[in-house]
N, C-alpha and C positions, 0 to 999 in steps of 0.2 A: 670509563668516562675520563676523558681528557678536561681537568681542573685548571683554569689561571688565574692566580692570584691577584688581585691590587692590592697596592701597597698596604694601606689598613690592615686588610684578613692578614697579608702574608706577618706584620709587625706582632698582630695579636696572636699568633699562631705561637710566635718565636716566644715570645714573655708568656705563654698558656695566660691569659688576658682571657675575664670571664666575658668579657666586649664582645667577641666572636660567637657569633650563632650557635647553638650546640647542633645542629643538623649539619648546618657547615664543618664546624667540626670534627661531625663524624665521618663524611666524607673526605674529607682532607686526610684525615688518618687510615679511611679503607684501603689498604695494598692493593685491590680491584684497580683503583683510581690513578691516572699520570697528573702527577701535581706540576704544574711549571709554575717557575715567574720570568715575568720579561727583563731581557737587561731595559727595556725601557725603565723598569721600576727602578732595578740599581739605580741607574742614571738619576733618576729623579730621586730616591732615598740619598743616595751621595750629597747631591745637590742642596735637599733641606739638613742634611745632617751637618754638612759646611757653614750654611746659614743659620745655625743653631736653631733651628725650627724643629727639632726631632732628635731622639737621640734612637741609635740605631748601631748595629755589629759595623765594627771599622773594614771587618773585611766581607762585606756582603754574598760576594762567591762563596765565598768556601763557607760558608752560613747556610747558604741555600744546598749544598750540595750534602754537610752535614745533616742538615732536614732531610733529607731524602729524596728532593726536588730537585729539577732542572731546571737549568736557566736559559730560558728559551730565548738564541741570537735576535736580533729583527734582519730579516733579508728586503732585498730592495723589492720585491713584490709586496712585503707589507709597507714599505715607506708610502708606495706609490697609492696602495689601497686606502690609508692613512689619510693619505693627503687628499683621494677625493670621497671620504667620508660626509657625508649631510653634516651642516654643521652645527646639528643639535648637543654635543659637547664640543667646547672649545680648548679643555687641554690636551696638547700633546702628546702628553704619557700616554692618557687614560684612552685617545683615540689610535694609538700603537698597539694599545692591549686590544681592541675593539677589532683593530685590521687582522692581527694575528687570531684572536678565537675564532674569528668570521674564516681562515684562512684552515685553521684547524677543526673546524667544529669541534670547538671547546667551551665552555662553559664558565665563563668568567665569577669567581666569588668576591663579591663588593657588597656595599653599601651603596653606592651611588647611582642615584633612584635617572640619570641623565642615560645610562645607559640603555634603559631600558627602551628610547627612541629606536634603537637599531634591531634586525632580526637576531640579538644574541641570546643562548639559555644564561641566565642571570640565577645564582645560589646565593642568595641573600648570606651577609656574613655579618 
Protein backbone atom coordinates (compact mmCIF):
# COMPACT_ATOMS: atom_id res chain seq x y z
CA UNK A 1 0.00 0.00 0.00
CA UNK A 2 1.14 3.19 -1.13
CA UNK A 3 0.71 5.71 2.17
CA UNK A 4 0.62 9.80 1.99
CA UNK A 5 1.04 11.64 4.53
CA UNK A 6 -0.55 15.24 5.76
CA UNK A 7 1.26 17.34 7.44
CA UNK A 8 -0.42 16.36 11.08
CA UNK A 9 0.22 12.49 10.67
CA UNK A 10 3.58 13.20 9.14
CA UNK A 11 4.57 15.96 12.40
CA UNK A 12 3.09 13.20 14.91
CA UNK A 13 4.89 10.51 13.34
CA UNK A 14 8.39 12.54 13.66
CA UNK A 15 7.70 13.54 17.86
CA UNK A 16 6.06 9.63 18.31
CA UNK A 17 2.87 12.07 19.39
CA UNK A 18 0.25 9.69 21.07
CA UNK A 19 -2.12 12.24 18.59
CA UNK A 20 -1.71 9.79 15.78
CA UNK A 21 -3.91 6.93 15.35
CA UNK A 22 -2.42 3.71 16.60
CA UNK A 23 -3.65 1.84 13.32
CA UNK A 24 -2.19 4.58 11.54
CA UNK A 25 0.69 4.01 13.16
CA UNK A 26 1.14 0.73 12.52
CA UNK A 27 0.81 1.06 9.04
CA UNK A 28 3.15 3.76 8.74
CA UNK A 29 5.72 1.72 10.38
CA UNK A 30 4.83 -1.81 8.19
CA UNK A 31 7.98 -2.17 5.71
CA UNK A 32 4.92 -3.66 3.40
CA UNK A 33 3.83 0.01 3.13
CA UNK A 34 5.48 3.24 0.54
CA UNK A 35 5.25 6.03 2.95
CA UNK A 36 5.60 9.52 1.03
CA UNK A 37 4.98 13.01 1.85
CA UNK A 38 4.42 15.62 -0.72
CA UNK A 39 6.90 18.43 -1.16
CA UNK A 40 3.55 20.29 -1.28
CA UNK A 41 3.67 19.63 2.73
CA UNK A 42 7.38 20.82 2.93
CA UNK A 43 6.24 23.89 1.22
CA UNK A 44 3.36 24.42 3.45
CA UNK A 45 5.45 23.17 6.89
CA UNK A 46 8.33 25.76 5.78
CA UNK A 47 5.66 28.16 5.33
CA UNK A 48 3.98 27.87 8.88
CA UNK A 49 7.21 27.06 10.51
CA UNK A 50 8.50 30.90 9.11
CA UNK A 51 5.31 32.09 10.52
CA UNK A 52 5.80 30.78 13.81
CA UNK A 53 2.62 28.72 13.65
CA UNK A 54 4.42 25.34 14.14
CA UNK A 55 7.62 24.31 15.04
CA UNK A 56 8.95 21.59 12.75
CA UNK A 57 12.83 19.98 11.61
CA UNK A 58 14.68 22.98 9.91
CA UNK A 59 15.64 20.67 7.37
CA UNK A 60 12.43 18.90 6.38
CA UNK A 61 14.13 16.70 3.42
CA UNK A 62 16.50 14.97 4.83
CA UNK A 63 13.87 14.50 7.99
CA UNK A 64 11.77 12.69 5.65
CA UNK A 65 14.28 10.73 4.08
CA UNK A 66 15.71 9.95 7.54
CA UNK A 67 12.15 8.41 8.40
CA UNK A 68 12.37 6.19 5.73
CA UNK A 69 9.93 8.03 3.51
CA UNK A 70 9.92 9.79 0.13
CA UNK A 71 9.22 12.96 -0.76
CA UNK A 72 7.09 12.71 -3.40
CA UNK A 73 7.93 15.95 -6.31
CA UNK A 74 4.44 17.44 -7.50
CA UNK A 75 4.65 17.01 -11.56
CA UNK A 76 2.50 19.36 -13.69
CA UNK A 77 -0.10 16.41 -14.24
CA UNK A 78 -0.84 16.76 -10.53
CA UNK A 79 -0.97 20.74 -10.74
CA UNK A 80 -3.35 20.51 -13.33
CA UNK A 81 -5.51 17.70 -11.63
CA UNK A 82 -5.12 19.99 -8.52
CA UNK A 83 -6.51 22.81 -10.07
CA UNK A 84 -9.65 21.15 -11.49
CA UNK A 85 -10.47 19.36 -8.22
CA UNK A 86 -14.40 20.04 -7.04
CA UNK A 87 -13.91 22.49 -4.76
CA UNK A 88 -14.98 20.82 -1.66
CA UNK A 89 -11.59 21.58 0.05
CA UNK A 90 -10.19 24.84 -0.48
CA UNK A 91 -6.59 24.57 0.56
CA UNK A 92 -3.91 24.06 -1.72
CA UNK A 93 -1.69 21.88 -0.11
CA UNK A 94 -4.25 19.49 1.01
CA UNK A 95 -5.87 19.49 -2.72
CA UNK A 96 -1.87 18.62 -4.17
CA UNK A 97 -2.00 15.78 -1.85
CA UNK A 98 -5.70 14.88 -2.98
CA UNK A 99 -4.39 15.06 -6.93
CA UNK A 100 -1.18 13.07 -6.35
CA UNK A 101 -2.99 10.02 -4.16
CA UNK A 102 -5.78 10.16 -6.80
CA UNK A 103 -2.74 9.92 -9.28
CA UNK A 104 -1.20 7.14 -7.35
CA UNK A 105 -3.67 5.27 -5.86
CA UNK A 106 -2.49 6.01 -2.55
CA UNK A 107 -4.03 6.33 0.48
CA UNK A 108 -3.83 9.57 2.12
CA UNK A 109 -3.38 9.37 6.23
CA UNK A 110 -5.11 12.64 7.89
CA UNK A 111 -7.44 13.83 10.03
CA UNK A 112 -9.25 15.98 7.84
CA UNK A 113 -12.73 14.80 7.56
CA UNK A 114 -12.97 17.42 3.97
CA UNK A 115 -11.18 14.87 2.14
CA UNK A 116 -13.33 12.56 2.44
CA UNK A 117 -15.61 14.56 -0.44
CA UNK A 118 -13.37 13.03 -3.19
CA UNK A 119 -12.94 9.22 -4.28
CA UNK A 120 -9.70 8.86 -1.97
CA UNK A 121 -8.91 5.72 0.57
CA UNK A 122 -8.56 8.03 3.76
CA UNK A 123 -6.35 6.18 7.06
CA UNK A 124 -7.72 8.18 9.74
CA UNK A 125 -4.42 9.42 11.75
Amino acid sequence: MILLLDAHAFLWWLRDDDELDREARKSIAAPANDVLVSAATVWELEIKRGLGKLQAPTDLVATIEAAGFDCLPILGVDAARAGRLPLHHRDPFDRMILAQALRLDATIVSRDRAFTAYEVPILPA
